[in-house]
PyMOL Python script that loads the backbone (N, CA, C, O; Angstrom):
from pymol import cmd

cmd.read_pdbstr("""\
ATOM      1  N   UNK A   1      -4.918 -13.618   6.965  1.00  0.00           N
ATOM      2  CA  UNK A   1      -4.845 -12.187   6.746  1.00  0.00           C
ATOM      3  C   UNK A   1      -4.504 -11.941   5.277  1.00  0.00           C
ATOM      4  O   UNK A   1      -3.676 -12.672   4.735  1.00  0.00           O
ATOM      5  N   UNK A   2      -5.168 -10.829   4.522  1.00  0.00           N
ATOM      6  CA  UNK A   2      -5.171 -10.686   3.213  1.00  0.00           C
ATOM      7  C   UNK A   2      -3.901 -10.240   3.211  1.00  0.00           C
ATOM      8  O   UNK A   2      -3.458  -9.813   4.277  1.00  0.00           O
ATOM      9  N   UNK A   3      -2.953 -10.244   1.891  1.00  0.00           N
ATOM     10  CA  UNK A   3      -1.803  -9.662   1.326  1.00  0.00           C
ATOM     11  C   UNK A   3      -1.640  -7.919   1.675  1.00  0.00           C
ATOM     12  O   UNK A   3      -0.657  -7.205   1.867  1.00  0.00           O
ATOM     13  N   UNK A   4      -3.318  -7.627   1.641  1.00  0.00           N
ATOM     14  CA  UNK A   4      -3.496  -5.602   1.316  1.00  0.00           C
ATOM     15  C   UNK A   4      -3.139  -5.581   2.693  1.00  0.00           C
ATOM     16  O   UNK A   4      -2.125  -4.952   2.994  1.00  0.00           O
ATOM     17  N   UNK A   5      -3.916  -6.266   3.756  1.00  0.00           N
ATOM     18  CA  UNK A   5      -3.841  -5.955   5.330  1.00  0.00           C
ATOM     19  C   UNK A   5      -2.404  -6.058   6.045  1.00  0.00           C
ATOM     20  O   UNK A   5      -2.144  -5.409   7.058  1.00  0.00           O
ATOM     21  N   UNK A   6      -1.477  -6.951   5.413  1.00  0.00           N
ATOM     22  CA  UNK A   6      -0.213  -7.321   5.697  1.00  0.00           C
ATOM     23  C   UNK A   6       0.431  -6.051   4.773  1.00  0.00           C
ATOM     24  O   UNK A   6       1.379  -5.566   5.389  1.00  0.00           O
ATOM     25  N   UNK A   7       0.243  -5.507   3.737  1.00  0.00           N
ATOM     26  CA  UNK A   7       0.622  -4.381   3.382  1.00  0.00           C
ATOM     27  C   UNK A   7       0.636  -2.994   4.334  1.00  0.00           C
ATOM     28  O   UNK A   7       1.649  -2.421   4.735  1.00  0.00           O
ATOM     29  N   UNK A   8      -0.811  -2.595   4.599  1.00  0.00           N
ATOM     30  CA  UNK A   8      -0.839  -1.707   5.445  1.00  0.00           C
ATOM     31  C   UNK A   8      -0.321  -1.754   6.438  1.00  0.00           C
ATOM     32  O   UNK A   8       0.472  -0.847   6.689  1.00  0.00           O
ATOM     33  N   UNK A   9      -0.574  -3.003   7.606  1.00  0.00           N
ATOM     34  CA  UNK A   9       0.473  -3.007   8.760  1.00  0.00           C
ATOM     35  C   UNK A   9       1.806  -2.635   8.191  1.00  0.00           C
ATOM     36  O   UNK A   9       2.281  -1.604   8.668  1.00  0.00           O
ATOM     37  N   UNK A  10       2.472  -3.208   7.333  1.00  0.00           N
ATOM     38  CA  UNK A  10       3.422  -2.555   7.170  1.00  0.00           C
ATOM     39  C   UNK A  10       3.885  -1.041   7.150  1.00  0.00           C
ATOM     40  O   UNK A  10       4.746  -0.559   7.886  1.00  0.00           O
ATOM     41  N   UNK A  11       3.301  -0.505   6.364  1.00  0.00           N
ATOM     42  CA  UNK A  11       3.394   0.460   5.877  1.00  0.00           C
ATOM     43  C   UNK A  11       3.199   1.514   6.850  1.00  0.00           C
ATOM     44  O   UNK A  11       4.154   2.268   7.034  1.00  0.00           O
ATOM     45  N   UNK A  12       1.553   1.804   7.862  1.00  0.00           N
ATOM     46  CA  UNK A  12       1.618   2.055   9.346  1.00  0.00           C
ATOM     47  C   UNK A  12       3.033   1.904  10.111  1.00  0.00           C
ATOM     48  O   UNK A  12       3.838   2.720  10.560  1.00  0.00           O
ATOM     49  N   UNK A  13       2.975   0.497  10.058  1.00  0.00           N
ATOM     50  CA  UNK A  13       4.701   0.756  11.221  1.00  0.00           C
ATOM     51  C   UNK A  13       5.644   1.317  10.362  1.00  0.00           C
ATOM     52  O   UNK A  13       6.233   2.244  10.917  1.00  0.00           O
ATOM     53  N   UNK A  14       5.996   1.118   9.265  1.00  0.00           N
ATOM     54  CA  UNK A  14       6.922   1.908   9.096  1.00  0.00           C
ATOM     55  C   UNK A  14       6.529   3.480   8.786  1.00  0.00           C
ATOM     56  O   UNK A  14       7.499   3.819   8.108  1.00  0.00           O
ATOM     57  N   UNK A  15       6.087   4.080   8.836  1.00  0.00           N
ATOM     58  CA  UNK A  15       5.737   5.802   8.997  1.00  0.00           C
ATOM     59  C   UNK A  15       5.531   5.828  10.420  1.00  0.00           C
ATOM     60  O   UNK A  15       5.428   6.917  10.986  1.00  0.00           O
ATOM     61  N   UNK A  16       5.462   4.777  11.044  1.00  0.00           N
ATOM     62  CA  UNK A  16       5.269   5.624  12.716  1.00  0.00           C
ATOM     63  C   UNK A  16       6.099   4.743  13.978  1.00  0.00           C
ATOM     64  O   UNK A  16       5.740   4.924  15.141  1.00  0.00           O
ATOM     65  N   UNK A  17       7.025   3.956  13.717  1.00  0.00           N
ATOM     66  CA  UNK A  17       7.729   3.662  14.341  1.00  0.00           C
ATOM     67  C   UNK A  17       9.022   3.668  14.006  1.00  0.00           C
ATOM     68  O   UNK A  17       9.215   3.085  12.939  1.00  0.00           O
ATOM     69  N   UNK A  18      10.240   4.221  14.646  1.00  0.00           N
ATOM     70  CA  UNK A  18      11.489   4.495  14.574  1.00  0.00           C
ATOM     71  C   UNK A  18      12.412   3.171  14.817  1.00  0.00           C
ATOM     72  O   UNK A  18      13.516   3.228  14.275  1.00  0.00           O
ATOM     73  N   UNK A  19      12.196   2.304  15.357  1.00  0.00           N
ATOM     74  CA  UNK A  19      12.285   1.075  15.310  1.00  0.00           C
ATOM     75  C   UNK A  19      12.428   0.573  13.914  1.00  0.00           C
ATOM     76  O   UNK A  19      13.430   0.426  13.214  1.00  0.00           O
ATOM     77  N   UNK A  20      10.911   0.302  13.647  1.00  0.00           N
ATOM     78  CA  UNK A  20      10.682  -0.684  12.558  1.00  0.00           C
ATOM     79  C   UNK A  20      11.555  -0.101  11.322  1.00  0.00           C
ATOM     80  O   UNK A  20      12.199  -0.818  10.557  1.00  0.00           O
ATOM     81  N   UNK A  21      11.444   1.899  11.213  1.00  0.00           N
ATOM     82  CA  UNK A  21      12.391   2.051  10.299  1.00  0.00           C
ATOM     83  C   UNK A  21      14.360   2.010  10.215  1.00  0.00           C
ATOM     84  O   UNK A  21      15.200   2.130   9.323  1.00  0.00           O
ATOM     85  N   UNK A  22      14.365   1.877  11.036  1.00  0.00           N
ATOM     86  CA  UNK A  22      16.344   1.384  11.210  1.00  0.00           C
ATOM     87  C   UNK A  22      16.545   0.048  11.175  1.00  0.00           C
ATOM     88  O   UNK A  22      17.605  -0.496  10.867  1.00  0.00           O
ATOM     89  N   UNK A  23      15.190  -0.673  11.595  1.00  0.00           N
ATOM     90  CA  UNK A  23      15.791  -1.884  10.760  1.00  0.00           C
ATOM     91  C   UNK A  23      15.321  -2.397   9.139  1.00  0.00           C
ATOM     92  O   UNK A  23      15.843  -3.357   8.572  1.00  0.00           O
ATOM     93  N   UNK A  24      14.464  -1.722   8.673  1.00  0.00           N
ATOM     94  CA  UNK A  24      14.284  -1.565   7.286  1.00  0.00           C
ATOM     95  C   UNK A  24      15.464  -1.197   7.095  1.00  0.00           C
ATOM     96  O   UNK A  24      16.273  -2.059   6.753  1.00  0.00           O
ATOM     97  N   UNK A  25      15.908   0.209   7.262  1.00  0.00           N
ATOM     98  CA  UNK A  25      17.466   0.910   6.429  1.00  0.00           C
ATOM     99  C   UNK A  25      18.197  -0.404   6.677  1.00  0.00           C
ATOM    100  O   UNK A  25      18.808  -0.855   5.709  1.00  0.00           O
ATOM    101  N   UNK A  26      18.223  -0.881   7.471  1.00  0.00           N
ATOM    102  CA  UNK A  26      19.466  -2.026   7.744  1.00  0.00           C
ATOM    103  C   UNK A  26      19.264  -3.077   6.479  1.00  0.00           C
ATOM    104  O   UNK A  26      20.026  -3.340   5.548  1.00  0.00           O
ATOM    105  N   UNK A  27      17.936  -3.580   6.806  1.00  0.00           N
ATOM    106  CA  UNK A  27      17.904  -4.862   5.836  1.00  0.00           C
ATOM    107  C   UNK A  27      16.373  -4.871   5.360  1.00  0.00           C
ATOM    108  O   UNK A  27      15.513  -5.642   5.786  1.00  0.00           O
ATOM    109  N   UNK A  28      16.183  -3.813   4.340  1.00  0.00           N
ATOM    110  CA  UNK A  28      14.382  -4.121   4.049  1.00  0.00           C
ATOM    111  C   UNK A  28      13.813  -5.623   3.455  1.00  0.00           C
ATOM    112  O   UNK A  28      12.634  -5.922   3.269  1.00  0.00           O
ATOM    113  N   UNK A  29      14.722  -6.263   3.274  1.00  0.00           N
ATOM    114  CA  UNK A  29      13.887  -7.337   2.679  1.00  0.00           C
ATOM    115  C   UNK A  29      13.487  -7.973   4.056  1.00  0.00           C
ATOM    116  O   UNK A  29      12.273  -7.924   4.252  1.00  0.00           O
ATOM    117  N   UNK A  30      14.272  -8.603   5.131  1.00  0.00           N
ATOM    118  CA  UNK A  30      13.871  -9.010   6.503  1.00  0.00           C
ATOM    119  C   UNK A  30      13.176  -8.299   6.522  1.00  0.00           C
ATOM    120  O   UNK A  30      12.257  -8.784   5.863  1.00  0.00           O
ATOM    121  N   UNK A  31      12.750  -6.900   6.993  1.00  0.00           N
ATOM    122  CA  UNK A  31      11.945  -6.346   7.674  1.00  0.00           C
ATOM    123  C   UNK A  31      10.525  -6.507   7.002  1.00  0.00           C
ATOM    124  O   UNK A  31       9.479  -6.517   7.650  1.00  0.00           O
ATOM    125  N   UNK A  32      10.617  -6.649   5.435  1.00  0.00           N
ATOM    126  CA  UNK A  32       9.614  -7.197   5.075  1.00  0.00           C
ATOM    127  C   UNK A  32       9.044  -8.284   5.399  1.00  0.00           C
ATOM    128  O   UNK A  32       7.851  -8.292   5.703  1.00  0.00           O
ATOM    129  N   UNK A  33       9.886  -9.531   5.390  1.00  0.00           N
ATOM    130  CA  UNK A  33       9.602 -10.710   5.935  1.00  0.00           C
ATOM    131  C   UNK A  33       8.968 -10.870   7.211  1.00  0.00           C
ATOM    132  O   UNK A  33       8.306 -11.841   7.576  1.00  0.00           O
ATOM    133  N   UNK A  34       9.267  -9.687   7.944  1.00  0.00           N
ATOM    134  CA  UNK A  34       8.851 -10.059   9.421  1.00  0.00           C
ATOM    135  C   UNK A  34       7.429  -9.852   9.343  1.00  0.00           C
ATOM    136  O   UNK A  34       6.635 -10.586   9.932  1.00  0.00           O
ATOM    137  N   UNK A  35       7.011  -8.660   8.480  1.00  0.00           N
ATOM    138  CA  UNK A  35       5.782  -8.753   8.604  1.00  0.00           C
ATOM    139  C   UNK A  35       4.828  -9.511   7.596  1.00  0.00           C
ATOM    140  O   UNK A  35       3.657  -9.164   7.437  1.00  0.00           O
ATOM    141  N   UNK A  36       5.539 -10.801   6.782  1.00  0.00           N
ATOM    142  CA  UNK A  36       4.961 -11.853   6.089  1.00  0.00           C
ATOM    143  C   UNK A  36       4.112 -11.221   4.901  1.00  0.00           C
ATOM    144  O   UNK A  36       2.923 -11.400   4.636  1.00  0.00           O
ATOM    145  N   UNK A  37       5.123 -10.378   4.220  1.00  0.00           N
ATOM    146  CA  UNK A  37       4.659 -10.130   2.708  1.00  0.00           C
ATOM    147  C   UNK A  37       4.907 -11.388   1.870  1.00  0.00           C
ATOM    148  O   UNK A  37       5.676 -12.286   2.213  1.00  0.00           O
ATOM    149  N   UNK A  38       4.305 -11.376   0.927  1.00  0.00           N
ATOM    150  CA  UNK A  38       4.833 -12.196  -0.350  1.00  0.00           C
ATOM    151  C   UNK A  38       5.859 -12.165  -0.659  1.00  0.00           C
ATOM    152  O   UNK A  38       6.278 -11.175  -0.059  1.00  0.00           O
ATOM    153  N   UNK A  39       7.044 -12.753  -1.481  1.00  0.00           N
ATOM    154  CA  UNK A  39       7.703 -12.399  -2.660  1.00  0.00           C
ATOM    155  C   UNK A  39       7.627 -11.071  -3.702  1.00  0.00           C
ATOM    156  O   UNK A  39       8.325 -10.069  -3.852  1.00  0.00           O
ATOM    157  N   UNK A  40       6.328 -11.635  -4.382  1.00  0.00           N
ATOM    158  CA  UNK A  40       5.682 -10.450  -4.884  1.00  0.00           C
ATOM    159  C   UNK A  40       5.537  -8.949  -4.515  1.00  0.00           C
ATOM    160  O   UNK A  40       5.879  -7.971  -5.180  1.00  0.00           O
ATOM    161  N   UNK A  41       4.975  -9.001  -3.353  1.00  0.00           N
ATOM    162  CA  UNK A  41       5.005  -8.105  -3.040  1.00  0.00           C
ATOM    163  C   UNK A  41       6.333  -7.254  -2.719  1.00  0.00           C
ATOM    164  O   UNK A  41       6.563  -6.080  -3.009  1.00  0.00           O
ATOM    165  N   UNK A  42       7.018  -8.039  -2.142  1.00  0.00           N
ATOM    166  CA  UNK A  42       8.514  -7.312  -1.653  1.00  0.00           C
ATOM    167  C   UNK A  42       9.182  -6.843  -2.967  1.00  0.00           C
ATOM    168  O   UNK A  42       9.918  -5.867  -3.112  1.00  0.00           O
ATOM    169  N   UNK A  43       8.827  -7.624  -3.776  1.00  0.00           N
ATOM    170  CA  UNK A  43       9.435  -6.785  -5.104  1.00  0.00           C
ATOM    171  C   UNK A  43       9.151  -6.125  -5.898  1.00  0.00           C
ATOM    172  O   UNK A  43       9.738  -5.797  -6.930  1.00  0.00           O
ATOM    173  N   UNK A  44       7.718  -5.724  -5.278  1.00  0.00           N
ATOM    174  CA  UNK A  44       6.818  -4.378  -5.840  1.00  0.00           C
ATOM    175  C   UNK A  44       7.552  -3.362  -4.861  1.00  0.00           C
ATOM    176  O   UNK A  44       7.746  -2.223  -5.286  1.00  0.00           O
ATOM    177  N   UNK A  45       7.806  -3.564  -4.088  1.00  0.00           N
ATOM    178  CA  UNK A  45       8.447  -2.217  -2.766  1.00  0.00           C
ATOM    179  C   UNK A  45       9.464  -2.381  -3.316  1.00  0.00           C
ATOM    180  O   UNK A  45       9.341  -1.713  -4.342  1.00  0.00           O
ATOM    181  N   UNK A  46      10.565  -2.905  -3.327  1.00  0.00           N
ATOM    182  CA  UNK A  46      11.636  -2.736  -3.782  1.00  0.00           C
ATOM    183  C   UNK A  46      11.864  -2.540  -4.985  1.00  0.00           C
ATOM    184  O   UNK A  46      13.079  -2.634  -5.162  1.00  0.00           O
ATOM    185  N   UNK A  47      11.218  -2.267  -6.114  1.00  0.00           N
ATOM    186  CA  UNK A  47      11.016  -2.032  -7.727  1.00  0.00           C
ATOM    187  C   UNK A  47      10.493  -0.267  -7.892  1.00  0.00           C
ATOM    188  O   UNK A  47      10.590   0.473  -8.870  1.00  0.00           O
ATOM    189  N   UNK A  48       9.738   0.088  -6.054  1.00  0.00           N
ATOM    190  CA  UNK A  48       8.599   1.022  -6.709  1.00  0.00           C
ATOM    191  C   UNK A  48       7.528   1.097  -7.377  1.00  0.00           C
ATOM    192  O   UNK A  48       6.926   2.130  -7.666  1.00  0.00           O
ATOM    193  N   UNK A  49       7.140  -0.405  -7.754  1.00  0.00           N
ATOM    194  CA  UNK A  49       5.586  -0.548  -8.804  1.00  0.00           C
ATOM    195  C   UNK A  49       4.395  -0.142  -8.107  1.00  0.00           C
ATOM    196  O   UNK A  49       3.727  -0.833  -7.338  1.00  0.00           O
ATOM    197  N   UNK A  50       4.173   1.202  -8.498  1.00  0.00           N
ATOM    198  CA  UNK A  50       3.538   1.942  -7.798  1.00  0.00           C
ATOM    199  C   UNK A  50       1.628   1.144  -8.040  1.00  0.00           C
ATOM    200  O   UNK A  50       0.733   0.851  -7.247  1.00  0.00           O
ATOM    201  N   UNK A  51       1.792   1.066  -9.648  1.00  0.00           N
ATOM    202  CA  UNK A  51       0.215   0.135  -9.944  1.00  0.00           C
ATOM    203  C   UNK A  51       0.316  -0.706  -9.132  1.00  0.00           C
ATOM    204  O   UNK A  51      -0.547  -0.659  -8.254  1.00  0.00           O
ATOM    205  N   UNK A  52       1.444  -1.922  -9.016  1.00  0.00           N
ATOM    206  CA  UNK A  52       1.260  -3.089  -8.670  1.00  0.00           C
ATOM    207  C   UNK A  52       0.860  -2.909  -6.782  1.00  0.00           C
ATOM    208  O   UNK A  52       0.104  -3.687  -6.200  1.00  0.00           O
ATOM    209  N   UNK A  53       1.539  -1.775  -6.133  1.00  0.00           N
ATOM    210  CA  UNK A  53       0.963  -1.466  -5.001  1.00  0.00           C
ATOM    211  C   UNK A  53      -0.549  -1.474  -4.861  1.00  0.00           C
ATOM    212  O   UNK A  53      -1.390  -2.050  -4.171  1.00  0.00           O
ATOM    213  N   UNK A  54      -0.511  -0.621  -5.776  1.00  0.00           N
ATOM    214  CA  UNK A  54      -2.132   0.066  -5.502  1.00  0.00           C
ATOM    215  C   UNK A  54      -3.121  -1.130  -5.274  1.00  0.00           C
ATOM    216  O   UNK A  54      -3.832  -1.256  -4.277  1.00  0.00           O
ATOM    217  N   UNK A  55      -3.065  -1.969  -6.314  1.00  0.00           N
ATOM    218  CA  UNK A  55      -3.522  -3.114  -7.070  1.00  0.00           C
ATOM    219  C   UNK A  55      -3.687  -3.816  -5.275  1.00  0.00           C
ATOM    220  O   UNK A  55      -4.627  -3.629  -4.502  1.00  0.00           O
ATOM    221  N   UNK A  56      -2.589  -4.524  -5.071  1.00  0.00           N
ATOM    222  CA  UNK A  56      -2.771  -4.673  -3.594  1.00  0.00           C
ATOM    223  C   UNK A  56      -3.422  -4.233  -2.633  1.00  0.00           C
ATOM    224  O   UNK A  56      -4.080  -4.988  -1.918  1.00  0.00           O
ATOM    225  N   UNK A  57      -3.351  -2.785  -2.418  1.00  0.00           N
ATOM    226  CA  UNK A  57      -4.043  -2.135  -1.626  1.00  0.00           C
ATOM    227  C   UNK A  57      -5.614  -2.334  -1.813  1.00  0.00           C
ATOM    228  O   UNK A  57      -6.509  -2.436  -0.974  1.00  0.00           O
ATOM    229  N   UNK A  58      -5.635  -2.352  -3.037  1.00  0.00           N
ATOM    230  CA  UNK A  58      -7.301  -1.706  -2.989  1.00  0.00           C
ATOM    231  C   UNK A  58      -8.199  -3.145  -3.282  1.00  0.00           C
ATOM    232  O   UNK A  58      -9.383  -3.241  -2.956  1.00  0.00           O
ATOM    233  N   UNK A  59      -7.476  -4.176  -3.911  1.00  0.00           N
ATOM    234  CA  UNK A  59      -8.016  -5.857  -4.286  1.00  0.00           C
ATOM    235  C   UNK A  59      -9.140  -6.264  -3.352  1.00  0.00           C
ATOM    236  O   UNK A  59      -8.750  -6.503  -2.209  1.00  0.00           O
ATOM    237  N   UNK A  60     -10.190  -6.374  -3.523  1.00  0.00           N
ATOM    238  CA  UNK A  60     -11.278  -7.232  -2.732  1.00  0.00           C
ATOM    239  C   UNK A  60     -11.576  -5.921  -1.101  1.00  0.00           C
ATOM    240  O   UNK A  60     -11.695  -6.467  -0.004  1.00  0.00           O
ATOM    241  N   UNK A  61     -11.643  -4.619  -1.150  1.00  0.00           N
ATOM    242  CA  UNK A  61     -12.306  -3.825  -0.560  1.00  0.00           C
ATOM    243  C   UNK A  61     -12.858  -2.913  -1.282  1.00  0.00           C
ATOM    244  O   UNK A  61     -12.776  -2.573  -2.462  1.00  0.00           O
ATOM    245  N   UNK A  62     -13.870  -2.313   0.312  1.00  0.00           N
ATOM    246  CA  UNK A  62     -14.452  -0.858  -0.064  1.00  0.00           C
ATOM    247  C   UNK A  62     -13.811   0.083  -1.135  1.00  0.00           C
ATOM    248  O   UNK A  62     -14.147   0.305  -2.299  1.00  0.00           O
ATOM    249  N   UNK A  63     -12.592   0.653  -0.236  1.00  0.00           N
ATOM    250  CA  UNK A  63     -11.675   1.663  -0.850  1.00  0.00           C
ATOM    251  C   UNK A  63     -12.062   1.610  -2.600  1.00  0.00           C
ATOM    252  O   UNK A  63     -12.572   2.534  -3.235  1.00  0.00           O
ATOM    253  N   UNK A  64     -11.600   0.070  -3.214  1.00  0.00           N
ATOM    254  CA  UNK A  64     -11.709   0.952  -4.871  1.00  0.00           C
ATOM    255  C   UNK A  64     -12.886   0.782  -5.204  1.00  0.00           C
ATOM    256  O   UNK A  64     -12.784   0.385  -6.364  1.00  0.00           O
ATOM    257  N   UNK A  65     -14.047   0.823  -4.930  1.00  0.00           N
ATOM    258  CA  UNK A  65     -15.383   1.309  -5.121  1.00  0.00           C
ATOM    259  C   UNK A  65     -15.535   3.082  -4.859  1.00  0.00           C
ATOM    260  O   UNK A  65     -15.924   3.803  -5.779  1.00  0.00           O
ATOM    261  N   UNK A  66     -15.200   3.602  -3.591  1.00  0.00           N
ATOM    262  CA  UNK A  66     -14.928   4.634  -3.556  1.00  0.00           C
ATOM    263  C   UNK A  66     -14.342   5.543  -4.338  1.00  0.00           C
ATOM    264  O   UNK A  66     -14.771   6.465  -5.032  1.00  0.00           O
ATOM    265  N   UNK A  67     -12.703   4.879  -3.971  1.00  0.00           N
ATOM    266  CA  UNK A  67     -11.658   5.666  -5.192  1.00  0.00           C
ATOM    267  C   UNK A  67     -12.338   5.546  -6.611  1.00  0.00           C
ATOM    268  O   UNK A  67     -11.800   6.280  -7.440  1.00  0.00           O
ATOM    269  N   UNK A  68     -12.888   5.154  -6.860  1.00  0.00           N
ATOM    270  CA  UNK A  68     -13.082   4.884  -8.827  1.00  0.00           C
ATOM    271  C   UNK A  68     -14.127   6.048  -8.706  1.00  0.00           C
ATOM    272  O   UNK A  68     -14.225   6.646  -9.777  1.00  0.00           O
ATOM    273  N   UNK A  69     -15.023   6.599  -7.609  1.00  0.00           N
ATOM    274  CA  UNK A  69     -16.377   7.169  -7.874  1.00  0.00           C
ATOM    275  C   UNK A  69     -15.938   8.616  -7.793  1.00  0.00           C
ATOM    276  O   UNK A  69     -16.596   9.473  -8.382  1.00  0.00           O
ATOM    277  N   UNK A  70     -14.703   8.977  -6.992  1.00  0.00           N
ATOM    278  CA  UNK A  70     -14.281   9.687  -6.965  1.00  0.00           C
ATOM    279  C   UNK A  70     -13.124  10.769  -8.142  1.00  0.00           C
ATOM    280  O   UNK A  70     -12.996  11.985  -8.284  1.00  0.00           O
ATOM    281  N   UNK A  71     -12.470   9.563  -8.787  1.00  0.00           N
ATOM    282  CA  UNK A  71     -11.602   9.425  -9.547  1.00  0.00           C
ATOM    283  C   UNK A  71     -12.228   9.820 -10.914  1.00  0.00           C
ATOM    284  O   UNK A  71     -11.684  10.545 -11.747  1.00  0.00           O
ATOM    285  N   UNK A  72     -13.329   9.297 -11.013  1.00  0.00           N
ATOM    286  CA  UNK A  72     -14.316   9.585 -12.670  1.00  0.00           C
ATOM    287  C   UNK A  72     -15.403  10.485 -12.505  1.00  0.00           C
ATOM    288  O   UNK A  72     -16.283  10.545 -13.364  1.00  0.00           O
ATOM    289  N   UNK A  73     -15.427  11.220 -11.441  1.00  0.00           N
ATOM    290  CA  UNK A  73     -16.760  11.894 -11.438  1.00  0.00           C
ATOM    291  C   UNK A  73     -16.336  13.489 -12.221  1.00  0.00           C
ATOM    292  O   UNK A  73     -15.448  14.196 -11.746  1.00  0.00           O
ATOM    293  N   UNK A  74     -16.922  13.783 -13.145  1.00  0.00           N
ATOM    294  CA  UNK A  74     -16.906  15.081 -13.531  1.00  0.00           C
ATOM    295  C   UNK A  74     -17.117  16.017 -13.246  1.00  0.00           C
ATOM    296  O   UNK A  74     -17.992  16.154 -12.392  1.00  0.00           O
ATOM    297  N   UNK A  75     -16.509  17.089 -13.739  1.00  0.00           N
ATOM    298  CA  UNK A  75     -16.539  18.420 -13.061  1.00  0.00           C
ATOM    299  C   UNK A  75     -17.594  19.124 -13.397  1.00  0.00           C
ATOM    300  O   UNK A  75     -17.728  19.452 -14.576  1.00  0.00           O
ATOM    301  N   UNK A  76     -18.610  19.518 -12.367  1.00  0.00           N
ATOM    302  CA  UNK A  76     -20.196  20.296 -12.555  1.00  0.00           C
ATOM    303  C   UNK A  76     -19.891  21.804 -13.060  1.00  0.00           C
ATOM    304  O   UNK A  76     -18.874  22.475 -12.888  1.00  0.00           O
ATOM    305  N   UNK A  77     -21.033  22.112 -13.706  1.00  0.00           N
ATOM    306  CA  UNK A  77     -20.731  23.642 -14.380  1.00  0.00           C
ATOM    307  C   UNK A  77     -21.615  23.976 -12.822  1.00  0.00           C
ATOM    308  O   UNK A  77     -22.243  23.355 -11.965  1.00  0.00           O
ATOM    309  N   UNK A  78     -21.205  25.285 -13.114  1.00  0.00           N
ATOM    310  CA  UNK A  78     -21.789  25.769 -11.894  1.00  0.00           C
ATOM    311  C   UNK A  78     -23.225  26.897 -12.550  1.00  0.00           C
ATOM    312  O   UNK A  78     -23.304  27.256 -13.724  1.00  0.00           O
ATOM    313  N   UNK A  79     -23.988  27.186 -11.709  1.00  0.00           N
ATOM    314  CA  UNK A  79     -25.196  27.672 -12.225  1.00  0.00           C
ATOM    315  C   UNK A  79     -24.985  29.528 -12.239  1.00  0.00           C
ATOM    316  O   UNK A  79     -24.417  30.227 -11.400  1.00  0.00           O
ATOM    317  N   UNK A  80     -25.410  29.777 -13.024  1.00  0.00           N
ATOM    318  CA  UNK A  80     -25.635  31.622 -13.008  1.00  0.00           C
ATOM    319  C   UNK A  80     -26.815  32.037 -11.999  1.00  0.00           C
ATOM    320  O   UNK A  80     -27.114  33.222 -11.852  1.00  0.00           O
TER     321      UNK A  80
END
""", "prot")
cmd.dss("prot")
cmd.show_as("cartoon", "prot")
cmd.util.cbc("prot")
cmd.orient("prot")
């Protein structure tokens, strides 16, 4: 399983299970562990490195093909 996919599971359970988040508050680095992040990674969550997230997230998928087309496309004049 890629690093991004072990990211998102994370990230999923924690916004939608009440569980997974009381034991984060308790001890986020375990709770990271449980769901077999990196090093790295745990110390992008725990730092806030919001690039270094992204970077993860989007590495070797669809998504930043999308996001970039979206992200650089210019704004059309509109016609009279």
């Amino acid at each position: 399983m890629k690093e991004g996919s072990k990211l998102q599971a994370f990230l999923l359970a924690l916004q939608t299970s009440r569980s997974v988040q009381d034991r984060y508050a308790e001890n986020p680095e375990a709770e990271m562990r449980r769901f077999d992040l990196s090093r790295s990674t745990i110390a992008a969550v725990r730092r806030g490195d919001r690039a270094k997230l992204w970077w993860i997230l989007t590495r070797g998928s669809k998504v930043r093909t999308q996001v970039g087309h979206v992200i650089w496309v210019a704004k059309k004049r509109s016609k009279r």
